[in-house]
N, C-alpha and C positions, 0 to 999 in steps of 0.2 A: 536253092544254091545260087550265087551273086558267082560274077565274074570270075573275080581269084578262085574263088572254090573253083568252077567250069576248069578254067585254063588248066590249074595246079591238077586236078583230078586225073587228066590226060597223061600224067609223067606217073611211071612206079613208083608204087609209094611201099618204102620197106618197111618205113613206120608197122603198117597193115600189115602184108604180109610176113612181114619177118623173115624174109628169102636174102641172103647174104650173100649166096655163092659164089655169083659170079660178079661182084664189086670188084672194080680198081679205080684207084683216083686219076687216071689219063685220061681219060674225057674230060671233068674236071680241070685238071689243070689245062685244058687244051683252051675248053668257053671262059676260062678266067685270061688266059693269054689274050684269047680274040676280043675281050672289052678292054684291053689294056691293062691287066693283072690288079685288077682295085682292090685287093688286100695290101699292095705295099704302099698304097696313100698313108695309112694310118700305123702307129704303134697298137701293139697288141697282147693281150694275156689269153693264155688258151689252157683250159681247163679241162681235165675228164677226171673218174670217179665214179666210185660207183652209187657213192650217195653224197652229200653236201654240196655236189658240181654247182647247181643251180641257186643256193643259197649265199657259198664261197662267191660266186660271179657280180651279186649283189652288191654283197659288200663291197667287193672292187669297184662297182662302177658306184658308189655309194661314198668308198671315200676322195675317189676321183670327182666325184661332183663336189663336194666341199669343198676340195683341196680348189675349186675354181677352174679345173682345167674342160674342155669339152669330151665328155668321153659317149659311146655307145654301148648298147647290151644286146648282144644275139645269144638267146635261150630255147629251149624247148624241154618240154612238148608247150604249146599256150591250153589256159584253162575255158580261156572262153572264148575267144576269137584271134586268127592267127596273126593278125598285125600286133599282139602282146610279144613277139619271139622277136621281133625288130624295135628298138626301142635307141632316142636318142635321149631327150627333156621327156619326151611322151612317146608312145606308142608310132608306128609308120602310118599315116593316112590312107586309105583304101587308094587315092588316086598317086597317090607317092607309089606305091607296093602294085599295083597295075604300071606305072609308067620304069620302073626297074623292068619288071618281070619280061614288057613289050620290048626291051631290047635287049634281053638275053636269049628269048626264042625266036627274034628273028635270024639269029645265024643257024644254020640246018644241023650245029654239032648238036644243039638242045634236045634236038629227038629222041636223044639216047640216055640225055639225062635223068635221073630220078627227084621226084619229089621234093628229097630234102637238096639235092643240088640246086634246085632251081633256086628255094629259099635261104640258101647259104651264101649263093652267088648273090641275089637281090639284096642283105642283107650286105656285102662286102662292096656294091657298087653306090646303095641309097649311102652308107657312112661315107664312099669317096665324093660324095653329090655334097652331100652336107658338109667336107670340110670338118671333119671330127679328129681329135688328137690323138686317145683313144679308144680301141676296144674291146670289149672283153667278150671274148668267145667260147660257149662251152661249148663239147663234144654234145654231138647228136647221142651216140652209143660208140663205144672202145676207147678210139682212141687213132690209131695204126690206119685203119683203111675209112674214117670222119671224114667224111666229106669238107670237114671244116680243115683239115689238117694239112691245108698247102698254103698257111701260111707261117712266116717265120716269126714268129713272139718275143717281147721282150720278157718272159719269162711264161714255163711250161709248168700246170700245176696237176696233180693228182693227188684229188683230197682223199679218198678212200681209196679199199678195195676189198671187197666179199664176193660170193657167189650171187649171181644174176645173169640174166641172159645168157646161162651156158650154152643155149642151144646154138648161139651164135659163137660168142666169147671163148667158149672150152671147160672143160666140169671141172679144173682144178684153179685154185686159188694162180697157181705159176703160167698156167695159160693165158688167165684173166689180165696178170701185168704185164704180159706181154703183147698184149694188145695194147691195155692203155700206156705203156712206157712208150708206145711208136711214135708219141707229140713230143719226145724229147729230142732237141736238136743240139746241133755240134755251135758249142760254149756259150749257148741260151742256158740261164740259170731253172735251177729245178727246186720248188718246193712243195713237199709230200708232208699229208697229215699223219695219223694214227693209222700205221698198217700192220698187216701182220710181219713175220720175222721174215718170210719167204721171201713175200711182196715185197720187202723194204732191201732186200738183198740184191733183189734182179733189179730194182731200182738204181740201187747203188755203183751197180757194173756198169749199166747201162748209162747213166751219166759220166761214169768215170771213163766210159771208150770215148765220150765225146768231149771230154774237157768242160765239161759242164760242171759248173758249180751245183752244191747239192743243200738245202735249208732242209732239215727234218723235225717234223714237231715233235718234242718230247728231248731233240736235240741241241740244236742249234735256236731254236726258239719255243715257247711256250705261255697258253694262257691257266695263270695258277689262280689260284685262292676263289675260284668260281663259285660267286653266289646267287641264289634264288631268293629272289623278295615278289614286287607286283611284273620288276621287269629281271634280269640276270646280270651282274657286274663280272668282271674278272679283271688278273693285273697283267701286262704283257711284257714278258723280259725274254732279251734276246742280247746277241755280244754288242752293248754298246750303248741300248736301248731298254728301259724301263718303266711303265707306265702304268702305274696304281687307278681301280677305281674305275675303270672304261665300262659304261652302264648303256647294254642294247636294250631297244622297246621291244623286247619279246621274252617269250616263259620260257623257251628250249634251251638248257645252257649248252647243248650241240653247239649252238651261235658264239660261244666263246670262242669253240673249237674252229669256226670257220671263219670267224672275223679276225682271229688272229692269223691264220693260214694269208690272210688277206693283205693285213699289215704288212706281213714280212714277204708277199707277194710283191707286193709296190716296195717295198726298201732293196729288195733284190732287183726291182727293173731301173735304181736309180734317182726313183722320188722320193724323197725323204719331207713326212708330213712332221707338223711340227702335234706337240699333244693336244693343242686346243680341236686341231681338224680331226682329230681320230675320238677324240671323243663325243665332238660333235653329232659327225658320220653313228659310231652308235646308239644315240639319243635319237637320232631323225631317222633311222632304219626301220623299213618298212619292207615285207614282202608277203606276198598274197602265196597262198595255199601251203605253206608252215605253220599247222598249228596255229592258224588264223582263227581266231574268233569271228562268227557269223550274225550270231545273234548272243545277247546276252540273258536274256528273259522268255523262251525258256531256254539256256544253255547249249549251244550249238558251236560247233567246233570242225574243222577241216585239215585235216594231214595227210599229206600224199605219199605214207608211208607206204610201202608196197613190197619189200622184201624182208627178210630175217633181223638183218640189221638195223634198219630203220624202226620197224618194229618196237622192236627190243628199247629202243631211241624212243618211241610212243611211248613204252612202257614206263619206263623212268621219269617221266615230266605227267604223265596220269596219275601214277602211284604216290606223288607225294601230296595228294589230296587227301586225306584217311575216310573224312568225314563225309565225302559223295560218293554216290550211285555211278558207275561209269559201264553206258550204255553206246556199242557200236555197232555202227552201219557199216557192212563189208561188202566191198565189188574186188575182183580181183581178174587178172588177164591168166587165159591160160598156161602163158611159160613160167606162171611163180608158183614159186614151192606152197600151196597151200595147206596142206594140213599143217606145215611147219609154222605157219603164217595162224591157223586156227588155231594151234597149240598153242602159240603166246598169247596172242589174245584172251581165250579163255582162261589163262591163269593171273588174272590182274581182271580183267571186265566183269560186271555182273550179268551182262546179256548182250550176246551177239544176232544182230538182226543179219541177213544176209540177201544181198539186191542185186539182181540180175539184170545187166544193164543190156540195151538192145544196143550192142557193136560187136562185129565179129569177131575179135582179139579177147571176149569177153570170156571167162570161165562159166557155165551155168549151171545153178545147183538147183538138184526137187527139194521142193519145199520155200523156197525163197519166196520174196517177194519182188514184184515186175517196178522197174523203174519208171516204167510207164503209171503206176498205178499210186500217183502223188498223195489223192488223197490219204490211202490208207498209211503210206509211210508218215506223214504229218499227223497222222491222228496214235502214231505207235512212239512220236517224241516225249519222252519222259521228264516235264517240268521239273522234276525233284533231282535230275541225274545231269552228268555231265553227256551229252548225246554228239557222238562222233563220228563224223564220214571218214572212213580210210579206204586205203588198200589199191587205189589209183587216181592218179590226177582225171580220168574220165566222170570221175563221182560229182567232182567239182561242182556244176551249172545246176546239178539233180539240188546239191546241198544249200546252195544259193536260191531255189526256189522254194525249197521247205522249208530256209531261212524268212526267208520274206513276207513267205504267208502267213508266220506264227508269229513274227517281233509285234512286241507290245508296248 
């Protein structure tokens, strides 16, 4: 364990236990007070959802780096080491991320902070260090009580919403938005992807008490004619705005769906790109653990699908293979619907391997195989098959190293 781990170790971390109860953001707002509020240095987009958060964020700070201006990225969870969740050009340096952190716990309110406050705040003071324009923030988890949520946005997005985290969020789809609706502020614009009818209802109130402008995908903007070749194209028309042809480097046509959310993200806070930067921005789009390819020889693959819907999302970008084997590796956390999660799976996979990772959030099944026990999973990858890690960003680093040891 290095420093940051030691130090961060010492604050709750809700990540782990998954204990919500008794959160409120007043502490929070108290230690962002005391360093001089370093969220209103900069503009901001702030994100939740219950799936594409982390990909939609991308894109934003994706076409914000084209478009030339200086932006940042604070994401979570990271895949392989935490200075991935603070990102400016590159990742936060160990001694950048040690020298925030040293002066947010030296005022005594820190004590009481958690975990992700600590990395929220260091993540909101390194971009006021740096002089960044701006940044893009997604929610840790909800929405409403996000540690990230005390800042005011140039525009508030929620790309999804499904069941997840109910044990926190609430077992109905209307409890679910009403957490994540709580990042929407008064006449900060709102743009929502694909939700359901509930979801998109309480949304719509809810922007409407605050004078908020509302963009809805499938409404007010959309990416149509969305195809699959080696990478996925779509066209994107919105009141005003039309644009044929916009080709991401990735297989998932989900990425239409989020890079357009993206677009009209930034044309809602103001920036209006011209089509050479948005297309650009798609052509040079790059994110690690969507349906990343790891290796290609023998076929290795990484998606950090993990609930019903993403899933389902796996399933549709596998299935249009006819002619491969499609073989996965499943780790999953105890608060996800797993058999539901098993059930898709096996109606599309020819064999599901199942990998028991050593972290206490981990589900463990008899029979499985120990994540510890590299060799054997490297000797169980199927050269002739499409071979897939899912079911948690934790799988991550396991699939990275039975990548490495087989590439040929």
């Amino acid at each position: 364990m290095n420093k940051i781990e030691t130090i961060l170790s010492s604050f709750i971390n809700n990540e782990k236990t998954q204990k919500f109860d008794s959160y409120e953001l007043t502490n929070m707002r108290r230690i962002s007070s005391l360093l001089g509020n370093p969220e209103n240095s900069f503009k901001s987009f702030h994100i939740a959802g219950t799936n594409g958060k982390g990909s939609t964020s991308e894109h934003i700070h994706s076409l914000l780096s084209t478009y030339g201006s200086k932006p940042a990225l604070y994401t979570s969870p990271h895949l392989i080491r935490i200075n991935e969740r603070i990102r400016t050009t590159s990742d936060i340096s160990d001694d950048d991320l040690l020298s925030v952190i040293d002066e947010i716990i030296k005022h005594p309110e820190s004590a009481e902070a958690t975990y992700f406050d600590i990395l929220t705040l260091s993540a909101f003071l390194y971009f006021k260090r740096k002089n960044i324009s701006y940044a893009v923030i997604e929610c840790g988890l909800g929405g409403r009580l996000d540690s990230t949520n005390i800042i005011l946005p140039a525009a508030s997005i929620i790309t999804t919403i499904s069941k997840d985290h109910t044990h926190i969020l609430g077992n109905s789809i209307e409890q679910i938005t009403h957490e994540k609706s709580g990042i929407i502020k008064k006449n900060i614009p709102v743009i929502t992807g694909l939700l359901p009818d509930s979801a998109a209802e309480i949304i719509r109130q809810t922007a409407l008490r605050n004078d908020s402008p509302l963009y809805r995908y499938g409404s007010e903007f959309i990416a149509e004619n969305i195809r699959e070749n080696d990478y996925v194209s779509f066209d994107f028309k919105s009141d005003g705005l039309n644009i044929k042809d916009i080709k991401i480097s990735n297989h998932n046509p989900v990425q239409c769906i989020n890079m357009s959310i993206a677009i009209q993200s930034c044309i809602a806070a103001g920036i209006n790109f011209n089509e050479v930067i948005i297309k650009k921005s798609g052509e040079n789009f790059k994110i690690k653990g969507r349906f990343e390819t790891l290796c290609k020889d023998p076929e290795i693959i990484f998606d950090a699908a993990h609930n019903e819907e993403s899933i389902y999302a796996l399933k549709r970008v596998l299935s249009s293979d006819k002619n491969k084997r499609i073989k996965i590796f499943l780790s999953i956390m105890k608060d996800k619907d797993y058999n539901s999660v098993l059930d898709i799976l096996n109606s599309f996979a020819n064999e599901t391997v199942l990998v028991n990772l050593d972290d206490e959030r981990a589900l463990l099944t008899d029979g499985a195989v120990s994540s510890g026990d590299k060799e054997k999973i490297a000797s169980m990858i199927d050269p002739e098959a499409i071979n897939v890690f899912t079911g948690t960003f934790r799988i991550y680093s396991l699939a990275c190293e039975i990548s490495s040891s087989l590439r040929r």
